[in-house]
N, CA, C and O atoms as a CHARMM CRD file, in Angstrom:
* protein
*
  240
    1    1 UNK  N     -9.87600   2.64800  -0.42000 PROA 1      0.00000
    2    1 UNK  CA    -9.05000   1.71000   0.28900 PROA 1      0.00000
    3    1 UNK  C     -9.82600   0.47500   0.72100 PROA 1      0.00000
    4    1 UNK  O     -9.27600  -0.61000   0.91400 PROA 1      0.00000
    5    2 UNK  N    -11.06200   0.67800   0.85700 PROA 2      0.00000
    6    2 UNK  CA   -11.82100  -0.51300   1.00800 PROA 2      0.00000
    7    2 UNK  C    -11.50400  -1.67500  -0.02700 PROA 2      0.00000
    8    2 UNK  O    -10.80500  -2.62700   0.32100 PROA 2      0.00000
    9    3 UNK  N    -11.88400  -1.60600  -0.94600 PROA 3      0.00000
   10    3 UNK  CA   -11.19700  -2.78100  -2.22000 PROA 3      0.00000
   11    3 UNK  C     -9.93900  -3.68400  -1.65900 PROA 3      0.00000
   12    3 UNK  O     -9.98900  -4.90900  -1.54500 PROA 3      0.00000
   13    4 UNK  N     -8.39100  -2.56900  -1.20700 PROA 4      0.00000
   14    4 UNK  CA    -7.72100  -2.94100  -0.99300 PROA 4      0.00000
   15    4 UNK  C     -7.64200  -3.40400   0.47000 PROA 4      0.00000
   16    4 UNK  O     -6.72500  -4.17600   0.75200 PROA 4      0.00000
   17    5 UNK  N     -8.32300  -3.10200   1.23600 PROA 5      0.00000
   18    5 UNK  CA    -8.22500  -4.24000   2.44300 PROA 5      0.00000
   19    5 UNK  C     -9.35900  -5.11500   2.56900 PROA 5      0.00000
   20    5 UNK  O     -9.49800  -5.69500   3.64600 PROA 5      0.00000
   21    6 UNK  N    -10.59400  -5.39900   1.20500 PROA 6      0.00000
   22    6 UNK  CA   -10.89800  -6.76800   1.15200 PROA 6      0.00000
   23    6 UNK  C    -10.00600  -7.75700   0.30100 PROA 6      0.00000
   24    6 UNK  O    -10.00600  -8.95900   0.56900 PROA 6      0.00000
   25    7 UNK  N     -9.33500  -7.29700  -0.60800 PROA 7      0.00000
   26    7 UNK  CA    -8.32800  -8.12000  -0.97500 PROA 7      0.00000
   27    7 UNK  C     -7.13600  -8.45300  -0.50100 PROA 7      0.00000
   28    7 UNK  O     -6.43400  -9.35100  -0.96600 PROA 7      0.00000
   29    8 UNK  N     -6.91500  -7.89400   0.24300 PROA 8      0.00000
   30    8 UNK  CA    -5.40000  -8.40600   0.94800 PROA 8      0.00000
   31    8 UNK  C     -6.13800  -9.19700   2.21800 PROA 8      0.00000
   32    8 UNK  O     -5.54900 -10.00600   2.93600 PROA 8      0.00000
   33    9 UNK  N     -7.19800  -8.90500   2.32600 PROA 9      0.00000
   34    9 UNK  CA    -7.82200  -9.95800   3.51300 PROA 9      0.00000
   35    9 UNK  C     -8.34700 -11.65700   2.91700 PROA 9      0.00000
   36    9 UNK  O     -8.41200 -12.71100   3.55000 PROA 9      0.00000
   37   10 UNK  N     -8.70800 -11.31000   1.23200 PROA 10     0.00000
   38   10 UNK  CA    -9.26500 -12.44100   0.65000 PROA 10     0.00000
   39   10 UNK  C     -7.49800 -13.44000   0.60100 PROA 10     0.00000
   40   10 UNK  O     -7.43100 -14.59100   1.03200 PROA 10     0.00000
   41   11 UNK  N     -6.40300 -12.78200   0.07400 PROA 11     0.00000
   42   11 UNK  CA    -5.51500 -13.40000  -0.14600 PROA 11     0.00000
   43   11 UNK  C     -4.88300 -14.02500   1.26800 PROA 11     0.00000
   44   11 UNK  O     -4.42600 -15.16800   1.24900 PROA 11     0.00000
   45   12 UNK  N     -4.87100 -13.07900   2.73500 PROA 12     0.00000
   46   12 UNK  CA    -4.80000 -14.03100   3.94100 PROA 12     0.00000
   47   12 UNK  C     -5.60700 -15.01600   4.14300 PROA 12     0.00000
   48   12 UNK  O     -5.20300 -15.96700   4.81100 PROA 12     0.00000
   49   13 UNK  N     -6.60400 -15.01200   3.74400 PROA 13     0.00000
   50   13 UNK  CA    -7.71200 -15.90600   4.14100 PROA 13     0.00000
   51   13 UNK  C     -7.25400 -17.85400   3.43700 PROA 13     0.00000
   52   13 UNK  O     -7.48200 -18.93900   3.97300 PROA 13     0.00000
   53   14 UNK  N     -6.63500 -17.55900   2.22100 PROA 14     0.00000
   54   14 UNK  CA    -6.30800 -18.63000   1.26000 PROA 14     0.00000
   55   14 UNK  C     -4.96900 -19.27400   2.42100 PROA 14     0.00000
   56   14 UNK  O     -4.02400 -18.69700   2.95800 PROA 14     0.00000
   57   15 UNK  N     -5.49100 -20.84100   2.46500 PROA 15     0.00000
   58   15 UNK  CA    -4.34900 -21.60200   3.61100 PROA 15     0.00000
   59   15 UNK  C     -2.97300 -21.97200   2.33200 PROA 15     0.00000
   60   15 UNK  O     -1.95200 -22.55600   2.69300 PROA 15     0.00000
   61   16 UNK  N     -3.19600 -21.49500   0.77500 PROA 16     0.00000
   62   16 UNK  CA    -2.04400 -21.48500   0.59800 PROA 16     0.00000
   63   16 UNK  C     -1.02700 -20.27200   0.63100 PROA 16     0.00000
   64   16 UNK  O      0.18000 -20.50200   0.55300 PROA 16     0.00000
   65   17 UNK  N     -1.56700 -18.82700   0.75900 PROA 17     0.00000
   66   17 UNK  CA    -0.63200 -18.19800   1.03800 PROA 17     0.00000
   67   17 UNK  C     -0.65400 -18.15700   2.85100 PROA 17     0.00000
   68   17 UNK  O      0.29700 -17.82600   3.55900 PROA 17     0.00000
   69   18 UNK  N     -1.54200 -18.44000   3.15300 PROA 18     0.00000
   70   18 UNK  CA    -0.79300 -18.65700   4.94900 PROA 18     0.00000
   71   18 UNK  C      0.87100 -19.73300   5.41400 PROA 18     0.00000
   72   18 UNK  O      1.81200 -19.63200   6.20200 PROA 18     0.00000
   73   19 UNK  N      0.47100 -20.54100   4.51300 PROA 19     0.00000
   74   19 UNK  CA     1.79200 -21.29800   4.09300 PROA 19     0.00000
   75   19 UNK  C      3.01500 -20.78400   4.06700 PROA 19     0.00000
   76   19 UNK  O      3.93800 -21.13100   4.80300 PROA 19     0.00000
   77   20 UNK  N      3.05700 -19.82300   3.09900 PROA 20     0.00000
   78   20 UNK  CA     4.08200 -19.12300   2.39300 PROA 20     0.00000
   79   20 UNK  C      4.33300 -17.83500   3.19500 PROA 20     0.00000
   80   20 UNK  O      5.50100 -17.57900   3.48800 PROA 20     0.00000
   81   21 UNK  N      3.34700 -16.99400   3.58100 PROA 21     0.00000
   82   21 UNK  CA     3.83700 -15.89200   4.41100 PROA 21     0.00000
   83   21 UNK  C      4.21000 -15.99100   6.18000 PROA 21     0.00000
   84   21 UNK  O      3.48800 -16.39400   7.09200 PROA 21     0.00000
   85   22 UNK  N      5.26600 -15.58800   6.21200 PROA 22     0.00000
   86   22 UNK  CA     6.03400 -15.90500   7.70400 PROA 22     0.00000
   87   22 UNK  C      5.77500 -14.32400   8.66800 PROA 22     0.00000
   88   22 UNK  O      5.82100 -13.11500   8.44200 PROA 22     0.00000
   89   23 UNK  N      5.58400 -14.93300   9.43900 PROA 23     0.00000
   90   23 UNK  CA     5.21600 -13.57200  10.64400 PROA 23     0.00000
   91   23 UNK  C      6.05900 -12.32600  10.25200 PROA 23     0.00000
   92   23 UNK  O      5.26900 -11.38700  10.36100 PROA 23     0.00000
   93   24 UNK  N      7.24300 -11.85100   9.85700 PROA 24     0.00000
   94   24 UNK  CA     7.50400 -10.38400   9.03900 PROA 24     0.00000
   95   24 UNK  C      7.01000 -10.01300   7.66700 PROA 24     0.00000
   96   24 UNK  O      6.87400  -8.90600   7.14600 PROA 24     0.00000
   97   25 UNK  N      6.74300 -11.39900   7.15400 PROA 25     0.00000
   98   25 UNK  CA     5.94400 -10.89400   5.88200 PROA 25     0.00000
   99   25 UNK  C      4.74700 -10.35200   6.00600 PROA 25     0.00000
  100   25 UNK  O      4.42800  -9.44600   5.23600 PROA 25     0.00000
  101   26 UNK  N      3.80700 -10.83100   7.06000 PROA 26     0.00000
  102   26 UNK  CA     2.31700 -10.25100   7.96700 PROA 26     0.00000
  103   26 UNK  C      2.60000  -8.82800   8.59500 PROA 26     0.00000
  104   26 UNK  O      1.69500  -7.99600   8.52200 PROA 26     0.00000
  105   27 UNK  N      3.85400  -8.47100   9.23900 PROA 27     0.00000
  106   27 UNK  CA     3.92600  -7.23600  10.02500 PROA 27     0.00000
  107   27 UNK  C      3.64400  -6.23100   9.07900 PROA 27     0.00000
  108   27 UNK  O      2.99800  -5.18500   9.13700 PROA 27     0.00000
  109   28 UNK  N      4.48700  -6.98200   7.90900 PROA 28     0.00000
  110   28 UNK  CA     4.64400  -5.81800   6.62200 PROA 28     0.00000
  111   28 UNK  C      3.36900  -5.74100   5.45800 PROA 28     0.00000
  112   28 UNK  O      3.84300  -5.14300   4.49200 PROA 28     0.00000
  113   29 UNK  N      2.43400  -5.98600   5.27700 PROA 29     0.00000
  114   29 UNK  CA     1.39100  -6.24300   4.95800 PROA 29     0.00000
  115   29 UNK  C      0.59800  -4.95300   5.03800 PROA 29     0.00000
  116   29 UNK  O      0.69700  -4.44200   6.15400 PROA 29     0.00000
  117   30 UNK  N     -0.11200  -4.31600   4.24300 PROA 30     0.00000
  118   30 UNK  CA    -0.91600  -3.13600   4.78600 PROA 30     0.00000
  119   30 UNK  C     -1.43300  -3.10300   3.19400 PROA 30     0.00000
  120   30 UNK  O     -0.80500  -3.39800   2.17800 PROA 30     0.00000
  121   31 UNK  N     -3.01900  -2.56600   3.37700 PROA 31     0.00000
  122   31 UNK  CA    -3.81300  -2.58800   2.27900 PROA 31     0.00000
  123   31 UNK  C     -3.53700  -1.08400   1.69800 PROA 31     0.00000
  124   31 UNK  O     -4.04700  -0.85200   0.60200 PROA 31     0.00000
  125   32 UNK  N     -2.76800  -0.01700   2.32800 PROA 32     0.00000
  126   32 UNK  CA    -2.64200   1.07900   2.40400 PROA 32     0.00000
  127   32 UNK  C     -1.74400   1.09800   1.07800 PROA 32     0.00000
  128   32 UNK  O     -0.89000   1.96600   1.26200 PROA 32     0.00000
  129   33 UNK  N     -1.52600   0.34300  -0.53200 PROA 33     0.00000
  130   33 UNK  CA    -0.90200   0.32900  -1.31100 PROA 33     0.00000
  131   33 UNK  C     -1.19200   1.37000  -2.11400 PROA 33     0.00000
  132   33 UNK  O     -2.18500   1.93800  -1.66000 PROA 33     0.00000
  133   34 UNK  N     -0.76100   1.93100  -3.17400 PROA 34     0.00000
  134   34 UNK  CA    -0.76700   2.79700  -4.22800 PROA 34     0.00000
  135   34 UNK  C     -0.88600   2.79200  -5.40800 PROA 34     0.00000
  136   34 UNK  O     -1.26900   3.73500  -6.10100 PROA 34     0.00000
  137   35 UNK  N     -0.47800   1.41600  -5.85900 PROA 35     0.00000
  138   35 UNK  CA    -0.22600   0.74400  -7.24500 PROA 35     0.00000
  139   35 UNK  C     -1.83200   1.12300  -8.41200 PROA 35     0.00000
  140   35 UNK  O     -2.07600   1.13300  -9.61900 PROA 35     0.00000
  141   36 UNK  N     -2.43100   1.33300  -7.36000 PROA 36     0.00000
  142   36 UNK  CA    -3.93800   1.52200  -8.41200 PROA 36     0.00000
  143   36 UNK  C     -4.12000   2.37900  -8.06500 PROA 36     0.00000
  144   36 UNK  O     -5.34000   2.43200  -8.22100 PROA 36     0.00000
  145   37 UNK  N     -3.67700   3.78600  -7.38400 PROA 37     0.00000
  146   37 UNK  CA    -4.38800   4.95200  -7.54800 PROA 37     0.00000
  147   37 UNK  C     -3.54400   6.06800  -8.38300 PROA 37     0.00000
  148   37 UNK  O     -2.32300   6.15500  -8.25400 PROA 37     0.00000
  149   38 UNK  N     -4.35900   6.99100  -9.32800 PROA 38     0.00000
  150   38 UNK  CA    -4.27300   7.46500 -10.07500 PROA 38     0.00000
  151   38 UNK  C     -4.12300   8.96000  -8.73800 PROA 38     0.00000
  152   38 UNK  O     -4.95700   8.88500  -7.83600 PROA 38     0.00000
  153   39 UNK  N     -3.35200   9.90800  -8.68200 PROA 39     0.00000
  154   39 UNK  CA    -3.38100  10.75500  -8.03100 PROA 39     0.00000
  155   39 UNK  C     -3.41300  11.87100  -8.98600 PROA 39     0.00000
  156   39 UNK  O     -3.48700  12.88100  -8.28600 PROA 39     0.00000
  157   40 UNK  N     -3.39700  12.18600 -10.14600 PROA 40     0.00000
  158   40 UNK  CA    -3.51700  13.40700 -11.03100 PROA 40     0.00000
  159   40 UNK  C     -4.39200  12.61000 -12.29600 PROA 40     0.00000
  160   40 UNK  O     -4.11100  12.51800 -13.49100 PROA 40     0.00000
  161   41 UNK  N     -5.15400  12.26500 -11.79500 PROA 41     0.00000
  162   41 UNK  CA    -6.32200  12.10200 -13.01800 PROA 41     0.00000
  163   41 UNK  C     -8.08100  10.98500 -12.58200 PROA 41     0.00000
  164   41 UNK  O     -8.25000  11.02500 -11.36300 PROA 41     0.00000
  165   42 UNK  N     -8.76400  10.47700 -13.01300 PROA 42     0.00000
  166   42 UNK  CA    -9.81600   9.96600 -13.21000 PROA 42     0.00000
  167   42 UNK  C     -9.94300   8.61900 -13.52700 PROA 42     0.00000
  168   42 UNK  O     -9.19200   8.27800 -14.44100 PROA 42     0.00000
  169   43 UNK  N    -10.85300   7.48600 -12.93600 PROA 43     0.00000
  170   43 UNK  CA   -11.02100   6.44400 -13.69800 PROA 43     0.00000
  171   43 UNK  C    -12.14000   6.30000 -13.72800 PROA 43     0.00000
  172   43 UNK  O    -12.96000   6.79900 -12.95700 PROA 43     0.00000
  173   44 UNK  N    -12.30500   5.71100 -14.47900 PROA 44     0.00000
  174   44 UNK  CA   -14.48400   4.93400 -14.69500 PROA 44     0.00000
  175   44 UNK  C    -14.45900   4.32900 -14.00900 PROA 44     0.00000
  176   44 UNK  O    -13.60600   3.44500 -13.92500 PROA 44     0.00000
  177   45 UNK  N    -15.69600   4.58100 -12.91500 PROA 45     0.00000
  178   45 UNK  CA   -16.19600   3.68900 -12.03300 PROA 45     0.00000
  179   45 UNK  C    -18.03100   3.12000 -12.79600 PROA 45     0.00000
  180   45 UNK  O    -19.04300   3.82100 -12.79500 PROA 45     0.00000
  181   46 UNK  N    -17.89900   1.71800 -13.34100 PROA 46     0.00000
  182   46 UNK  CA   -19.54800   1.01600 -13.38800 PROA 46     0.00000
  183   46 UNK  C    -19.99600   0.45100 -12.48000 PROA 46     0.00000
  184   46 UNK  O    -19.75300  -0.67300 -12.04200 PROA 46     0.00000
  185   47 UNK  N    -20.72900   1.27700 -12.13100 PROA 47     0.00000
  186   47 UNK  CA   -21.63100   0.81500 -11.19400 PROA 47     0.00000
  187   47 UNK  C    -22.52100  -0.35100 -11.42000 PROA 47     0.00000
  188   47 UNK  O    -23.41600  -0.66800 -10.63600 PROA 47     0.00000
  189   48 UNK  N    -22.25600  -0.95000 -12.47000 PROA 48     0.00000
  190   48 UNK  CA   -23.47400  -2.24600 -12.82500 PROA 48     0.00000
  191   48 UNK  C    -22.82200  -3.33800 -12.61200 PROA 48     0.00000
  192   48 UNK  O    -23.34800  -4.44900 -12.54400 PROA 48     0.00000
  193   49 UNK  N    -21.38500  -3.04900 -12.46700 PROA 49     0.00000
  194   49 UNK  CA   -20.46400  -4.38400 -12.39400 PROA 49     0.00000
  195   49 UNK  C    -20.17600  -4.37000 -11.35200 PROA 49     0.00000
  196   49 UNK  O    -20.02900  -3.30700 -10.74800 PROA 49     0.00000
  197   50 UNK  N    -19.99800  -5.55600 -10.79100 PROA 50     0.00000
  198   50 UNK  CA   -19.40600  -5.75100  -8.99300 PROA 50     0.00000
  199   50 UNK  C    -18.24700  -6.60000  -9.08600 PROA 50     0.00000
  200   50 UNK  O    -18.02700  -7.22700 -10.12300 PROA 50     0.00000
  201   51 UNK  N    -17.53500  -6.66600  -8.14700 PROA 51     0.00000
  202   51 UNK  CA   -16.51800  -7.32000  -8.07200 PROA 51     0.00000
  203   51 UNK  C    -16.18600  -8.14800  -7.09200 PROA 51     0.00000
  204   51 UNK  O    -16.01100  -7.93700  -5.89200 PROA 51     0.00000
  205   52 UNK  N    -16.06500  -9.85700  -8.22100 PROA 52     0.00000
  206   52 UNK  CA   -15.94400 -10.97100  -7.21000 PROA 52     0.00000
  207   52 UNK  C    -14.97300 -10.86900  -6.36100 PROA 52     0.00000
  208   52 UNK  O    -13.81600 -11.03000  -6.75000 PROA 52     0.00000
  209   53 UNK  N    -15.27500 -10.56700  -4.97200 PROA 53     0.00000
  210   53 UNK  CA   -14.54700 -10.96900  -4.30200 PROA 53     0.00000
  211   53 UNK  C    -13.98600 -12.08600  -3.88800 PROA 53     0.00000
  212   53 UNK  O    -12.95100 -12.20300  -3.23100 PROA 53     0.00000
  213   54 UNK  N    -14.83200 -13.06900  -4.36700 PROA 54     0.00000
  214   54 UNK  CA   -14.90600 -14.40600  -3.78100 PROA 54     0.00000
  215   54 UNK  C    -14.29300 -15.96200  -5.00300 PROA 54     0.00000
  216   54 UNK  O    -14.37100 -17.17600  -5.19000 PROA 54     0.00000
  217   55 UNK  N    -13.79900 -14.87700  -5.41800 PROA 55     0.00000
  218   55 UNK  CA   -13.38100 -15.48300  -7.31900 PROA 55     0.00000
  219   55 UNK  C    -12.08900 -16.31000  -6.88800 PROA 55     0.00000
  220   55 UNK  O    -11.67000 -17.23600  -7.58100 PROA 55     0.00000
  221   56 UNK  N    -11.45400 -15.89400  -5.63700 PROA 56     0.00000
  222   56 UNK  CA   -10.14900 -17.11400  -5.24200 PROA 56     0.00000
  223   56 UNK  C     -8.99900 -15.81500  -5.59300 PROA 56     0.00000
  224   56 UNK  O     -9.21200 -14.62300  -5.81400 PROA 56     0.00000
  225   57 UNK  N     -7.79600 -16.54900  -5.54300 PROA 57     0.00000
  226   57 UNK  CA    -6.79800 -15.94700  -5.27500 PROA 57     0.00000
  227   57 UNK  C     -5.29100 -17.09800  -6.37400 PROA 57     0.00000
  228   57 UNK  O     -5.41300 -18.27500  -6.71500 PROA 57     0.00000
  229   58 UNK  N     -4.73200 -16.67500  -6.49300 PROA 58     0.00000
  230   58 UNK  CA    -3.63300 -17.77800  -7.38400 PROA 58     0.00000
  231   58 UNK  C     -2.63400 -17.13600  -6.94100 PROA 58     0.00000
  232   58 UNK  O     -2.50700 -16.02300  -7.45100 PROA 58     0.00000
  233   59 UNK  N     -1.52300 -17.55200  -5.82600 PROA 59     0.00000
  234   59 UNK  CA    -0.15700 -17.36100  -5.33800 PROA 59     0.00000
  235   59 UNK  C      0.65200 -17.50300  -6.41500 PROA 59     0.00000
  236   59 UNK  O      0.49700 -18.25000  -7.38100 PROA 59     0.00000
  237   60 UNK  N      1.68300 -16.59900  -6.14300 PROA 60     0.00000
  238   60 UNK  CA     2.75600 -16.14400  -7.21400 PROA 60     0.00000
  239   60 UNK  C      4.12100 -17.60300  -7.15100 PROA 60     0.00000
  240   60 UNK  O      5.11200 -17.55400  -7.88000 PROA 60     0.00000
């Protein structure tokens, strides 16, 4: 879950989605998502590769 609450923190951080998200869109917000976890199986984790956090963000 770490991953997912530096990225939902990198995407608050951007003053163009501060723009766009309105105080219930923030209540509702939680890094606590699911979309990437595999619950009945395995993924490769490389450890040689890191991940930019800092690579920016592009609003939908």
């Amino acid at each position: 879950m770490m991953v997912n609450t530096r990225l939902v923190d990198k995407v608050l951080d951007d003053q163009t989605w501060q723009n766009l998200i309105t105080e219930p869109d923030k209540r509702g917000v939680t890094p606590l998502f699911w979309s990437n976890v595999a619950l009945h199986g395995t993924f490769g984790l490389d450890l040689d590769k890191r991940i930019d956090y800092d690579a920016g963000t592009v609003p939908m």
